[in-house]
C-alpha positions in Angstrom: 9.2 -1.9 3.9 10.4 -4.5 6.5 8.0 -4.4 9.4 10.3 -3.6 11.9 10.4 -0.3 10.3 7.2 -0.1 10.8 6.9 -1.3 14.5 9.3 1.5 14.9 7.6 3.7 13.4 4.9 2.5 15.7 7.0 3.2 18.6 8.1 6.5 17.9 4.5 8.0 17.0 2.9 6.3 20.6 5.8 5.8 23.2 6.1 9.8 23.1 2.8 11.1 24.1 2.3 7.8 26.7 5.6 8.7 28.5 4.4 12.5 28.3 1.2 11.8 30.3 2.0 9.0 32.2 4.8 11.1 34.2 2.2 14.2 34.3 1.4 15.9 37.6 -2.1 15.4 36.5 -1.8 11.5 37.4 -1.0 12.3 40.7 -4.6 12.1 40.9 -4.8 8.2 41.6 -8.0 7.6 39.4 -6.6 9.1 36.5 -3.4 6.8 36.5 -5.9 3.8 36.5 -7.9 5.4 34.0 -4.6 5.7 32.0 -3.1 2.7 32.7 -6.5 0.7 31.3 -6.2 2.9 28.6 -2.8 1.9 27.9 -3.3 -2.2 28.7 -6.4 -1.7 25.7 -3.5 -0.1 23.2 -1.4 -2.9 23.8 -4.0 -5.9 23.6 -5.4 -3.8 20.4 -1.5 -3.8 19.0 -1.0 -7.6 19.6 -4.4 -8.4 18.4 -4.0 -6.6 15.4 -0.4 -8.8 14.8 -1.9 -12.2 15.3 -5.6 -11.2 13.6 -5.1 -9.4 10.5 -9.1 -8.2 10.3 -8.5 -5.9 13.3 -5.5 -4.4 11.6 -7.2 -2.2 9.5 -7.0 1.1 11.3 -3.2 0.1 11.8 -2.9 0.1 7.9 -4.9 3.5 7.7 -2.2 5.8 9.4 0.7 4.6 8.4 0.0 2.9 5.2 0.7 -0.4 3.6 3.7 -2.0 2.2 2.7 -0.6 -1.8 2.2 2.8 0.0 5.5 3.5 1.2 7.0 1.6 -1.6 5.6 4.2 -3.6 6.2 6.6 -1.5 10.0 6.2 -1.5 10.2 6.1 -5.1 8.6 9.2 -6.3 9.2 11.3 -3.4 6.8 12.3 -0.6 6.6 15.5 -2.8 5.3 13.5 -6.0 2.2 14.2 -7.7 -0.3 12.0 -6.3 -2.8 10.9 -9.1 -5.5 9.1 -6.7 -6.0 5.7 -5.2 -8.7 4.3 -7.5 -11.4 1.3 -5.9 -12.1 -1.9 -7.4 -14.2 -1.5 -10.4 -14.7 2.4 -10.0 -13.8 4.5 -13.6 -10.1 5.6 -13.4 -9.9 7.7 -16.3 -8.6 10.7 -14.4 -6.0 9.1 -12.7 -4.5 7.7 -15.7 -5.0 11.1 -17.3 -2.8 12.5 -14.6 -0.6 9.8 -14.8 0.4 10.6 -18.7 0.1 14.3 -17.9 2.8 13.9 -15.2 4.6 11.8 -17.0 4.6 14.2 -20.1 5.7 16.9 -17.8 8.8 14.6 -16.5 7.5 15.2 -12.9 7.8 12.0 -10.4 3.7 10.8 -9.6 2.3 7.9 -8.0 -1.3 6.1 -8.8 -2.9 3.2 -7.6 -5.4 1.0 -8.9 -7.1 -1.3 -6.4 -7.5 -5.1 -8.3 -9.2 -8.1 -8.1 -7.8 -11.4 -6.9 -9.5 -14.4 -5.8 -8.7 -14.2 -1.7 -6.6 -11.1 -0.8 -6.4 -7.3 -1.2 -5.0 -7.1 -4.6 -3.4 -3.8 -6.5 -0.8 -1.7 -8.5 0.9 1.5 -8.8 2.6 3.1 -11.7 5.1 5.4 -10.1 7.5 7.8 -11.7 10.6 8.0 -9.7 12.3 10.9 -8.9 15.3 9.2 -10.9 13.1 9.9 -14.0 12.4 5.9 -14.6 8.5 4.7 -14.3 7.8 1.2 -12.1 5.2 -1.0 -12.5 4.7 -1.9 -8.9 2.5 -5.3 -7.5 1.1 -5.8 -4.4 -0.8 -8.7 -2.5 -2.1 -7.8 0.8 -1.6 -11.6 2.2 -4.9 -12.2 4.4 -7.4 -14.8 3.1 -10.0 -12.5 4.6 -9.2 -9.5 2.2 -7.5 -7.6 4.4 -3.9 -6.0 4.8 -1.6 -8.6 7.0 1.0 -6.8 8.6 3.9 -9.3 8.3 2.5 -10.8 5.0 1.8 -8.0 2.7 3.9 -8.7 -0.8 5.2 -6.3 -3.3 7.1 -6.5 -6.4 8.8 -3.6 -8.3 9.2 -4.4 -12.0 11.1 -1.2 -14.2 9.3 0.0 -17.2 10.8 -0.5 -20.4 12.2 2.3 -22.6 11.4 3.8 -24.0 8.1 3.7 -21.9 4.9 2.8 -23.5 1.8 2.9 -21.9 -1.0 0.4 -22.4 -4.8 -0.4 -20.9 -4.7 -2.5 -18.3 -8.0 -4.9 -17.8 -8.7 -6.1 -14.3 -10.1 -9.8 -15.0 -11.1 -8.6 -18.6 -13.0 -5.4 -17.0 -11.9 -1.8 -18.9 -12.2 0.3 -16.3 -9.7 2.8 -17.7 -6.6 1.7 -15.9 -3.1 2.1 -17.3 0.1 0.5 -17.1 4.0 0.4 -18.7 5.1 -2.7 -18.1 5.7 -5.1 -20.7 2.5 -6.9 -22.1 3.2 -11.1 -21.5 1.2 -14.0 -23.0 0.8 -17.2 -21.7 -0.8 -20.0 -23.9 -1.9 -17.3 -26.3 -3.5 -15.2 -23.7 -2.6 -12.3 -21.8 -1.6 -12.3 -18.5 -2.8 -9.3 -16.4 -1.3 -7.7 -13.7 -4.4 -8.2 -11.6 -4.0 -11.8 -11.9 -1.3 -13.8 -9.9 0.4 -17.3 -9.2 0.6 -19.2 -6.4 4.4 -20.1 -6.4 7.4 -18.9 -5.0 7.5 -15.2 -7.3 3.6 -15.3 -6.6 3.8 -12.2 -9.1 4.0 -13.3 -13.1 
């Protein structure tokens, strides 16, 4: 999702209840307009901190999600079944359990399985669309400090063959139960995981 959609977004969930108290009868009262209008200056140095520092953007990231969130989101359908956001290393075995039980039921789900990578948040979803395909969909968070950027998050979608076969899906050569449909590729007689990504212009192989 571009991020002006999300600064909008932004702007519609604060401006609202700022406008609502700032023309209150209660800040008549001169010492709460100043406490108000410090509170107000801290949002805004907060907001344009969190834009040029992409640690501090973390509780940004919480409310309204990340770029693989609403990408996932729109896909399957706020409605979808939501089969769990699974941690780095931690077992997913249910999730994936959901997954193929979804799937088997032709109902639209969403998972996602957090995954290492050398600098950045790392991860990727399995989504069942409410068009009845299944995505394999990449993301890269795009902070050398681990955390979510705002303008620099990446995702790709990549469509599930059919008919759809699942396989594991290792993260560095770790089974942690994880699952995916895309199409299995080998390079040099090895197999390239999803986990695991390039440093040119498709970032994603």
């Amino acid at each position: 999702m571009a991020f002006s959609t999300i600064t909008k977004r932004l702007r519609i969930a604060v401006l609202p209840p700022v406008t609502a108290i700032l023309f209150s009868p209660a800040l008549r009262n001169a010492k709460m307009l100043q406490i108000v209008t410090g509170g107000v200056c801290l949002l805004v140095f907060y907001l344009r901190l969190a834009v040029s520092t992409p640690a501090t953007s973390a509780p940004i990231v919480w409310v309204i999600g990340d770029k693989l969130d609403w990408e996932t989101w729109l896909l399957a359908g706020w409605n979808a079944t939501n089969c769990g956001r699974v941690p780095v290393g931690a077992d997913a075995q249910n999730a994936s359990d959901c997954v193929l039980s979804a799937n088997r039921d032709h109902k639209p789900f969403r998972v996602r399985y957090q995954s290492t990578a050398a600098d950045e948040a790392s991860a990727f979803s399995i989504v069942g669309a409410r068009d009845g395909r299944l995505y394999h969909v990449a993301f890269l968070g795009g902070s050398p400090d681990g955390g979510v950027d705002l303008f620099r998050q990446y995702v790709t979608t990549f469509p599930c063959n059919e008919p759809v076969t699942f396989h594991k899906e290792t993260d560095w050569g770790r089974d942690t139960g994880m699952i995916s449909c895309r199409e299995r590729r080998y390079q040099g007689g090895r197999e390239i995981h999803s986990g695991c990504c390039t440093l040119n212009e498709n970032r994603f192989r």
